[in-house]
C-alpha positions as CSV (number, residue, x, y, z in Angstrom):
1,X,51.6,-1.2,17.0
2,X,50.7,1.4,19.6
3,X,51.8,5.0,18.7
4,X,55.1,6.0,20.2
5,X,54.3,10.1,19.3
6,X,53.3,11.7,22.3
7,X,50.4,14.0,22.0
8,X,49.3,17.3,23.9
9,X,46.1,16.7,25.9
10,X,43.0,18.1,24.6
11,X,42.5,19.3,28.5
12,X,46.1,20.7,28.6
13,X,45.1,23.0,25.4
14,X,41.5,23.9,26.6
15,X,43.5,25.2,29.9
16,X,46.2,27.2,27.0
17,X,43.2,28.7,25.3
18,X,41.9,29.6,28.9
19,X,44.6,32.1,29.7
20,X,44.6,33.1,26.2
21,X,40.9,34.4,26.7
22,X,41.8,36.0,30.4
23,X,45.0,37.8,28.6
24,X,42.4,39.3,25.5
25,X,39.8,40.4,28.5
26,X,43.1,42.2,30.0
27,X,43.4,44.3,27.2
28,X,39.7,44.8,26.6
29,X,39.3,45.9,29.9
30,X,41.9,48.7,29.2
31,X,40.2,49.6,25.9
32,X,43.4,48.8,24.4
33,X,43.9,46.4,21.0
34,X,47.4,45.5,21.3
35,X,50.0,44.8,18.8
36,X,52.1,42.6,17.8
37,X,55.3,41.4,16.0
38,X,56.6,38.7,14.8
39,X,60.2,38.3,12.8
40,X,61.0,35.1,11.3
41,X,64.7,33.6,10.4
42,X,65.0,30.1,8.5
43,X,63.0,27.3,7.0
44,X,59.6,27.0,5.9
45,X,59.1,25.4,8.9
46,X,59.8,28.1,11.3
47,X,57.6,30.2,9.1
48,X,54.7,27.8,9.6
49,X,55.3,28.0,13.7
50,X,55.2,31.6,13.2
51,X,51.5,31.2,11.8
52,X,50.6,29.5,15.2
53,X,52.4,32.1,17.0
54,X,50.2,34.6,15.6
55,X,46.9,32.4,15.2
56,X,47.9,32.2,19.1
57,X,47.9,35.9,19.8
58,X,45.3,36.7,17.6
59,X,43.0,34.2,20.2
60,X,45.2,36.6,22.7
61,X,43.4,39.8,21.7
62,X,46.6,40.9,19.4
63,X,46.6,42.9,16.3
64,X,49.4,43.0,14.0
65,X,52.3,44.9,12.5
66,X,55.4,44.5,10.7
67,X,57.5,47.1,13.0
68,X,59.1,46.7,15.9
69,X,59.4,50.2,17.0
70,X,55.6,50.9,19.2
71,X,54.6,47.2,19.0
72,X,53.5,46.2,22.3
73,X,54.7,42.2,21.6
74,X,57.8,41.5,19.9
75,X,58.6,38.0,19.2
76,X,61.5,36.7,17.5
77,X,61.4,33.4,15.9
78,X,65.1,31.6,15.2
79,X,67.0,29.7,13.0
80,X,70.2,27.5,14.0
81,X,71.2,26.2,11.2
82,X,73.4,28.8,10.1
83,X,75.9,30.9,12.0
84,X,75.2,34.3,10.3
85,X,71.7,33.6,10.9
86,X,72.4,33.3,14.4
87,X,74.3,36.1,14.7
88,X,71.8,38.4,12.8
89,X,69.4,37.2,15.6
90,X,71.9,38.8,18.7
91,X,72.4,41.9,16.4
92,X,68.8,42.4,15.7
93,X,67.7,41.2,19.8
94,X,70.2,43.8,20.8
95,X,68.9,46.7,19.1
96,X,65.3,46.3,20.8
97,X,66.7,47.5,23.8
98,X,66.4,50.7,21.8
99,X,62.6,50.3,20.8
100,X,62.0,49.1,24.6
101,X,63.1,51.9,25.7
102,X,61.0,54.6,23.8
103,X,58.0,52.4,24.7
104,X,58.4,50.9,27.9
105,X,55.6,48.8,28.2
106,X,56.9,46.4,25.3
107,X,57.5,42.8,25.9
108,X,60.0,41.0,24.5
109,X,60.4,37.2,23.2
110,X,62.6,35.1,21.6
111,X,61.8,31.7,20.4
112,X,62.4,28.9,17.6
113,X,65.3,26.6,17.7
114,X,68.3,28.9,18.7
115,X,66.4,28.8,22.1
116,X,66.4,24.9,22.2
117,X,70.9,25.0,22.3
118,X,71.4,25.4,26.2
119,X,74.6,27.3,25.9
120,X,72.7,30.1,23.5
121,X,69.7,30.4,25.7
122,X,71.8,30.8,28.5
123,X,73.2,33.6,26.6
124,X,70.2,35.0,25.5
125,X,68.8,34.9,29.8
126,X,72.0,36.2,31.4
127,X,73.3,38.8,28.5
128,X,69.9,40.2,27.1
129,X,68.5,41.9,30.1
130,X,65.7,43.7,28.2
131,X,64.2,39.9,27.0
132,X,61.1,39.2,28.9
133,X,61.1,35.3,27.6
134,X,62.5,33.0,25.6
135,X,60.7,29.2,24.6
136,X,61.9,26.7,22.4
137,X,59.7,24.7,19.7
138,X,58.5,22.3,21.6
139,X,56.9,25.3,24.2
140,X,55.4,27.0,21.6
141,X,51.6,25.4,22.2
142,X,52.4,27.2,26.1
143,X,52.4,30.6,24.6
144,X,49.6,31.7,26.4
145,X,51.2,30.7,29.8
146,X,54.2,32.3,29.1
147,X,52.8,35.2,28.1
148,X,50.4,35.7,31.1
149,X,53.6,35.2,33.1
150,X,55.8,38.0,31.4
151,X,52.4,40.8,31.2
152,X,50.1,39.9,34.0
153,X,52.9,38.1,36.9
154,X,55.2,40.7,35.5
155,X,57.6,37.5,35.7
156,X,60.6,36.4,33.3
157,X,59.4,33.6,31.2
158,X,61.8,30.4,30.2
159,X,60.8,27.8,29.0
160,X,63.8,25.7,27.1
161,X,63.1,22.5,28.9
162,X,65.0,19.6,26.7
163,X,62.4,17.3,25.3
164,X,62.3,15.0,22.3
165,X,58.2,16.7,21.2
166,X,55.2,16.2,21.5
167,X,51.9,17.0,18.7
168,X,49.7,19.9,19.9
169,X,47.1,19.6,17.9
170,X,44.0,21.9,16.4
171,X,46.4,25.4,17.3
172,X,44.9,28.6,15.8
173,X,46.9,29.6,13.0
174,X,47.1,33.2,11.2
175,X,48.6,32.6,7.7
176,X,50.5,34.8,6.1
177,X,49.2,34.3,2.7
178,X,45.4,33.7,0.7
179,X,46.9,31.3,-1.8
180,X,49.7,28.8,-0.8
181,X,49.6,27.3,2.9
182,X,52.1,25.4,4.9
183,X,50.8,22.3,6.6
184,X,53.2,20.4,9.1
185,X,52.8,16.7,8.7
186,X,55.7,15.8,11.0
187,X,58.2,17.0,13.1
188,X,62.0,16.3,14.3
189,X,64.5,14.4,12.7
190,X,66.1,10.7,14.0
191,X,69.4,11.2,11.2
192,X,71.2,13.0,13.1
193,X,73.9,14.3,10.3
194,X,77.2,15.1,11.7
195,X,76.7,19.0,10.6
196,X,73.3,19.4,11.6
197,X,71.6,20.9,14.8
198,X,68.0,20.1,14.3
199,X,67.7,16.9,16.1
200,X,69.0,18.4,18.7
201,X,66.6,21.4,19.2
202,X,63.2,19.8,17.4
203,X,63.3,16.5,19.0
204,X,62.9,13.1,17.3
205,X,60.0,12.0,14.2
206,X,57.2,12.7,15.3
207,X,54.2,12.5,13.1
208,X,50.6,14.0,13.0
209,X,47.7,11.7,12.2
210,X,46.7,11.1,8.6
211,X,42.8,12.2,9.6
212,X,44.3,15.4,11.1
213,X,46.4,16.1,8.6
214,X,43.5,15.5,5.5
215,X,40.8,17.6,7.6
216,X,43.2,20.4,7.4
217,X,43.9,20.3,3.9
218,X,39.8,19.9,3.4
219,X,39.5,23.0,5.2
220,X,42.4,24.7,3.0
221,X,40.9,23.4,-0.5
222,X,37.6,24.5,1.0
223,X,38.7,28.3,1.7
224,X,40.4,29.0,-1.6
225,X,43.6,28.1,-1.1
226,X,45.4,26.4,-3.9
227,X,48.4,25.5,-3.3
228,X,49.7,23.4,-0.2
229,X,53.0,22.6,0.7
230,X,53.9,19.5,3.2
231,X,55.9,20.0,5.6
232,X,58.9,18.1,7.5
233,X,62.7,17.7,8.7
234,X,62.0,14.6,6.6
235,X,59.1,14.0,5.1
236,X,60.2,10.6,3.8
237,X,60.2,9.3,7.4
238,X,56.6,10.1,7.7
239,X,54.6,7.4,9.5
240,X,57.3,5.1,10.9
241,X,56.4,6.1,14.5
242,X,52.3,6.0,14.2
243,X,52.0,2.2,13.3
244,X,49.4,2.7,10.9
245,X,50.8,1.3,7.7
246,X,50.6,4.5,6.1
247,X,53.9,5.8,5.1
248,X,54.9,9.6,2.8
249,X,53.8,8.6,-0.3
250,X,50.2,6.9,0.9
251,X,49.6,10.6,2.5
252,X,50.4,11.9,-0.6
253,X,48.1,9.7,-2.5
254,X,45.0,10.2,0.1
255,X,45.6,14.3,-0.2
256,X,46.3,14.5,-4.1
257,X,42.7,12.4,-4.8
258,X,40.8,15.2,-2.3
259,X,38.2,17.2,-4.7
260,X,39.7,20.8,-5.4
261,X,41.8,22.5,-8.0
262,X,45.2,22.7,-6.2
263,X,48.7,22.0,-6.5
264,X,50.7,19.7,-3.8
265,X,54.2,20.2,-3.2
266,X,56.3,18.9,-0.2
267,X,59.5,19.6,1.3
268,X,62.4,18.5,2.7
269,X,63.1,14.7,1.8
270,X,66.1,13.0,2.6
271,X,67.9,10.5,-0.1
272,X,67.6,7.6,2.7
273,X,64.2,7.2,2.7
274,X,62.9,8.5,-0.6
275,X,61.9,5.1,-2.9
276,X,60.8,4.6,-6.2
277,X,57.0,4.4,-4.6
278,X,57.3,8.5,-3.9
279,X,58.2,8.7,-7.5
280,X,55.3,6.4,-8.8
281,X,52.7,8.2,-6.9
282,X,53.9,11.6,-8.0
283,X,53.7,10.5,-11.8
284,X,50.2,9.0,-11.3
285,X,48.8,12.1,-9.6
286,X,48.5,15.4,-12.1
287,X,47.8,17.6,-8.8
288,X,51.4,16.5,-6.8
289,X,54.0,19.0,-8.3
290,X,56.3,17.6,-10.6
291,X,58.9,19.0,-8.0
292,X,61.4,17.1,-6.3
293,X,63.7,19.0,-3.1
294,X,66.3,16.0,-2.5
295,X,69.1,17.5,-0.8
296,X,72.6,15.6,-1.6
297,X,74.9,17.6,0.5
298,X,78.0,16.5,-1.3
299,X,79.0,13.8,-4.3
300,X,82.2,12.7,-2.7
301,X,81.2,8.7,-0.6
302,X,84.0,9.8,2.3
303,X,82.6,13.0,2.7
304,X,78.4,11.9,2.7
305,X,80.1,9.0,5.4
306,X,81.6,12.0,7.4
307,X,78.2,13.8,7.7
308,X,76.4,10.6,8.6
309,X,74.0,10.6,5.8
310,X,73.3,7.1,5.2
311,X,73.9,7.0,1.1
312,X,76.3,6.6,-1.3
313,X,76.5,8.7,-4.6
314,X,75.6,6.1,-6.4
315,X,72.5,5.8,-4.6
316,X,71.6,9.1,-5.0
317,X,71.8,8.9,-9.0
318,X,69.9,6.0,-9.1
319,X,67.2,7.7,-7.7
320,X,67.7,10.8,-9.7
321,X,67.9,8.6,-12.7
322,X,64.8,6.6,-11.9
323,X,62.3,10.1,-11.9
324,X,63.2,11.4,-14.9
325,X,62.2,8.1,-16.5
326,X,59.3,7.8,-15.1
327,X,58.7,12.2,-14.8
328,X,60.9,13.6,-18.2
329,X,59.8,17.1,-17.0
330,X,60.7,16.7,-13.1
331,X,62.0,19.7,-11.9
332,X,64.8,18.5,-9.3
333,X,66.3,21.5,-6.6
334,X,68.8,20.5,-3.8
335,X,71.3,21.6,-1.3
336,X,75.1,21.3,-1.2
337,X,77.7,22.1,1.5
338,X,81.0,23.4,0.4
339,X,83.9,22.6,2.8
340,X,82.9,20.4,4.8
341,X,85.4,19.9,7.4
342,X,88.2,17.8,5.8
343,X,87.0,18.0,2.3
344,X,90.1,17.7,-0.1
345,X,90.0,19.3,-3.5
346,X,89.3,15.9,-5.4
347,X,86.6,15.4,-3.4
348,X,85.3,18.7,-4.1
349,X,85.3,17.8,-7.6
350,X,83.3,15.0,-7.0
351,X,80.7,17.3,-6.1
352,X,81.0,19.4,-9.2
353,X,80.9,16.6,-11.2
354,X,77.5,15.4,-9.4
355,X,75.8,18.6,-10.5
356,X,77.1,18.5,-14.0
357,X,76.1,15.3,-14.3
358,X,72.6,16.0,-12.6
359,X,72.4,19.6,-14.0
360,X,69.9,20.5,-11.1
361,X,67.4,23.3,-12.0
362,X,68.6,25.4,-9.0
363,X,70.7,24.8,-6.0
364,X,71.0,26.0,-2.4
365,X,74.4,26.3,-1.5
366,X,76.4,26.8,1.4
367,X,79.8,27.1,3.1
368,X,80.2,24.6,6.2
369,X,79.4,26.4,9.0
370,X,80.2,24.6,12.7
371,X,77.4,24.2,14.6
372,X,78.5,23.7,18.5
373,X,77.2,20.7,19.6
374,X,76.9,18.6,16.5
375,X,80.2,16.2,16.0
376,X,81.3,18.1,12.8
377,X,82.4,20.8,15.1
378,X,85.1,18.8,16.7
379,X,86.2,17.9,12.9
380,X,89.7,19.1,12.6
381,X,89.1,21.8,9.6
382,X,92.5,22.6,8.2
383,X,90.8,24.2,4.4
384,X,91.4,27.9,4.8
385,X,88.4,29.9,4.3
386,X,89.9,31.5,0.8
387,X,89.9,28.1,-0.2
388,X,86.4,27.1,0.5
389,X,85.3,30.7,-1.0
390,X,87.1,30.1,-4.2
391,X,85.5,26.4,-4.7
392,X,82.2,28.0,-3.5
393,X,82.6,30.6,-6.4
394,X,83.5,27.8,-9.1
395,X,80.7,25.5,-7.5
396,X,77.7,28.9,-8.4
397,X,79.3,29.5,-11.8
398,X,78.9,26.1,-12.5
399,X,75.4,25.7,-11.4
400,X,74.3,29.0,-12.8
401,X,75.7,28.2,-16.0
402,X,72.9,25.1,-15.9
403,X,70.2,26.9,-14.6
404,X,70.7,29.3,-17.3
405,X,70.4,26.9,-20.0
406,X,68.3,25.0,-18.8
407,X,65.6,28.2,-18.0
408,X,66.3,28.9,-21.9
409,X,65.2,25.9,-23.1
410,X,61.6,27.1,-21.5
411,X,61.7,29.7,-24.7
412,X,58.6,29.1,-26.6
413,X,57.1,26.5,-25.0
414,X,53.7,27.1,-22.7
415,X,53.3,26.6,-18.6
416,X,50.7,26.2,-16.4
417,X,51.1,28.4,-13.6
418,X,49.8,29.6,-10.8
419,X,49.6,33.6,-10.8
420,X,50.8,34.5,-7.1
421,X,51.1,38.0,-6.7
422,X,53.0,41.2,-8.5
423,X,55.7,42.6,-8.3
424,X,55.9,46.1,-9.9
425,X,54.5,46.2,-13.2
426,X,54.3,42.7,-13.8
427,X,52.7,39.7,-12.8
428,X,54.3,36.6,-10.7
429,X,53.8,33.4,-10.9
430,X,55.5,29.7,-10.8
431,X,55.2,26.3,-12.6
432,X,54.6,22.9,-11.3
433,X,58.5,23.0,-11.0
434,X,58.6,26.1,-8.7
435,X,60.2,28.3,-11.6
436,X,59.4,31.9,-11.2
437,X,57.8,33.3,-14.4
438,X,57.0,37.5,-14.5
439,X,54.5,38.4,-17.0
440,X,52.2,41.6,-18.4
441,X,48.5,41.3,-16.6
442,X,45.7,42.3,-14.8
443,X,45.6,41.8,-11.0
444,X,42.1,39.8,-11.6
445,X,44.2,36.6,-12.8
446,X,45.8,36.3,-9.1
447,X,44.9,33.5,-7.4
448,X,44.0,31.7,-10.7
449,X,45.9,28.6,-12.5
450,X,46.9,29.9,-16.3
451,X,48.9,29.1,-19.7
452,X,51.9,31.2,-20.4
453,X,54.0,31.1,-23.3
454,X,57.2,31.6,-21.7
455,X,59.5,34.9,-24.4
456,X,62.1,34.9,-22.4
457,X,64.5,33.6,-19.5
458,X,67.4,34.6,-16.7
459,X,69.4,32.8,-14.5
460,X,66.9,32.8,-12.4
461,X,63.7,33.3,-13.6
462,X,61.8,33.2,-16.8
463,X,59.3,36.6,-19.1
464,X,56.3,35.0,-20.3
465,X,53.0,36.0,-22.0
466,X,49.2,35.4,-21.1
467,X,48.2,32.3,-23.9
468,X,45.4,33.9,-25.4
C-alpha cells in the first residue's frame, strides 16, 4: 500500500534551516544574542511543538527566558479545546501591547491550534494590531520563513492556510526537561467527535515512520533520558495510513525491547481503537507503564452517540475489565464531560455510576464548553449552567472520594519510582501508574529509578520513605 502521509521535503527543510542560519548571522552581526519566549496553553502535545519552536530558534541564534517583559521574541502557543483557555490567550495577547511598547523592537507571535479556527485568526489579524504573525500547526516547520518576514522584510506574517498536515521531519528540538521527553508518533485525528475542535485545526492521522520514530527514542535512551512518553490525538490509530503492517501496539513492542533502563508511557487513546493486543503487549513488557489514559467522555449510550464516539458503555467496560485481568495493578486515568448539550439527569447518573463502578485512579473533568465550528455547538443546550455546576460538584466528590481510598490503600506497600525533581523540602517522584509520591532525600537520587515505602497518602498524592 503506498503511504497516503504527506511528508515535508528534505530540500524544503534544508531551504528552512537556510534562513534560519541568515536570521542567527543578523544578530551576530549586531553583537546581539537575542531572546526569546515562549508560553504554552494545552496538551502535551502543544508542549512538545513548543520544543520545536524553541529547538527552531535556538538554530535561529535565540536565547531564552521565561518573561515577556524585554524578550526580543514572544511566541504564544494555543490551545482550542477549551473556551477559558481561549480566552486567557486574548487576555494575556492583549497585555503585550504593554511590553511592546516599553521595548519597541519586540516581535510578536501567536501560534498553535487557536490560529488554525479562521474566524479566531481573523480576530487575532484585524483586532491585535501589535501581533507581528500568527501560524497554525501545520506552519510550524516554516518558522524560519516567517520569522525572516516579520524582522528582516519588516512584513506581517500569516500563515493559517487550511490543510489536512503534513510530517516535517528531523526538526531541532529544545526540551524542556533532562529526564522525561515527549516524542510525537502521529498527528491529527479522523473521529471527528461532535464536541471536539482538533480535527479541524490539526488535520487528519498522519503518522511518522516506525525507523524515525525508534532512532529518536535511541538517541533519547542514549542521552539519559528515562522516561518517554508517546504522543498522539490517538495513538490507537497509529499506522493505518503508512501501509506497513505495523499498527500502536507493534511500536510499542519494537521501543519497549530497545536496551536502556527507561519507562514508556503513551497518551491519548481512544476506546474505538484500543484492543486487547495494546493490553497483552503492555503486560508482557516490564518497561511499558502499567498506565492506561482511556478517555470515556460520558457512561450514558445516547449521550457517547451524540458526541460521535463510536462505543457503547458496554464496550468501554469490557475493555476496562479485560486489563485488570490481565494487569491487577493497572493504573486507569480518564476524561469526562459534564453537560453535554442535552444531557438529562438520568443520564448524568449513568456517568456516575461508570466511575463508581470503574473507580478510576484520577479523572480529568470538565463542563461542556461549545466549540464554534464543531456540531455540538448547534446542540440546542437547555441545562442551566447551575445545573451542570451542581452535577460537576457531585461528579468530583465522587471521584475524589475513590481516589482517596484508593491512594490509601498504597499505605505500607513499596513503589518503584522514578525521582523527578523537588519541590521544597522534599523529593518528587511518580510510579509506573503516574501517582505522585513526595518523600525526604538528597538531590543525588534525581534522575534515578528507586523503592519507596509509601507512610502516607492524599487525595491526590501519596508521603513515602527511601527503602533502605
Amino acid at each position: 500500500m503506498e503511504r497516503k502521509t504527506p511528508v515535508i521535503s528534505p530540500e524544503d527543510l534544508r531551504r528552512q534551516a537556510e534562513i534560519a542560519q541568515y536570521i542567527r548571522e543578523f544578530w551576530q552581526n549586531q553583537g546581539v544574542t537575542p531572546v526569546a519566549c515562549v508560553e504554552t496553553y494545552g496538551c502535551q502535545q502543544n508542549e512538545a511543538d513548543s520544543e520545536q519552536i524553541r529547538g527552531i530558534l535556538e538554530q535561529c541564534g535565540y536565547g531564552f527566558t521565561d518573561a515577556a517583559e524585554g524578550a526580543d521574541l514572544v511566541v504564544i502557543n494555543t490551545c482550542a479545546i477549551r473556551e477559558h483557555a481561549a480566552q486567557r490567550v486574548f487576555g494575556n495577547v492583549g497585555a503585550l501591547v504593554h511590553t511592546k511598547r516599553r521595548h519597541p523592537g519586540q516581535k510578536i507571535f501567536v501560534c498553535g491550534c487557536m490560529m488554525g479556527q479562521p474566524e479566531i485568526s481573523a480576530r487575532m489579524k484585524n483586532s491585535y494590531a501589535h501581533v507581528d504573525g500568527i501560524f497554525s500547526p501545520h506552519h510550524l516547520w516554516q518558522l524560519p520563513e516567517h520569522l525572516y518576514r516579520v524582522l528582516i522584510r519588516h512584513k506581517k506574517a500569516w500563515a493559517v492556510e487550511d490543510s489536512n498536515g503534513a510530517i516535517a521531519e528531523g526538526l531541532p528540538v529544545v526540551r524542556t526537561n533532562a529526564l522525561k521527553a515527549w516524542v510525537s508518533v502521529m498527528y491529527g485525528c479522523n473521529n471527528f467527535c461532535s464536541y471536539c475542535i482538533v480535527p479541524y485545526v490539526r488535520g487528519r492521522e498522519r503518522s511518522r515512520l516506525p525507523a524515525d520514530i525508534l532512532a529518536e527514542c535511541r538517541d533519547l535512551i542514549a542521552t539519559g533520558y528515562r522516561e518517554i512518553t508517546l504522543l498522539g490525538q490517538n495513538v490507537n490509530s497509529y499506522g493505518k495510513d503508512l501501509g506497513l503492517g505495523v499498527d500502536f501496539a507493534d511500536l510499542l513492542t519494537q521501543i519497549a525491547d530497545l536496551p536502556g533502563d527507561f519507562l514508556l508511557r503513551f497518551m491519548t487513546s481512544h476506546p474505538r481503537d484500543a484492543s486487547h493486543k495494546l493490553f497483552d503487549t503492555m503486560a508482557s513488557r516490564p518497561k511499558i507503564a502499567r498506565q492506561f489514559h482511556l478517555p470515556f467522555q460520558s457512561g450514558n449510550d445516547r449521550i457517547l452517540k451524540e458526541m460521535n464516539r463510536h462505543y457503547d458503555r458496554a464496550q468501554y467496560l469490557e475493555l476496562i475489565d479485560y486489563g485488570r485481568k490481565l494487569m491487577p495493578d493497572i493504573v486507569f486515568t480518564s476524561d469526562v464531560i459534564v453537560g453535554f448539550p442535552g444531557e438529562t439527569e438520568e443520564e448524568f447518573e449513568d456517568t456516575v455510576s461508570l466511575i463508581e463502578r470503574v473507580r478510576f485512579d484520577a479523572l480529568f473533568t470538565f463542563i461542556y464548553s461549545p466549540r464554534p465550528g464543531t456540531p455540538a455547538a448547534k446542540m440546542p443546550d437547555p441545562t442551566p449552567k447551575e445545573e451542570k455546576n451542581r452535577r460537576f460538584d457531585r461528579l468530583l466528590a465522587v471521584q475524589n472520594a475513590i481516589s482517596e481510598e484508593k491512594h490509601r490503600a498504597y499505605v505500607g506497600k513499596t513503589v518503584r519510582v522514578l525521582v523527578d525533581g523537588r519541590d521544597g523540602d522534599r523529593l518528587t517522584a511518580r510510579t509506573g501508574g503516574g501517582r505522585l509520591v513526595r518523600f525526604e532525600g538528597d538531590d543525588g537520587l534525581i534522575g534515578k529509578f528507586i523503592d519507596v515505602t509509601v507512610t502516607d497518602a492524599t487525595t491526590w498524592s501519596l508521603v513515602g520513605a527511601v527503602t533502605m
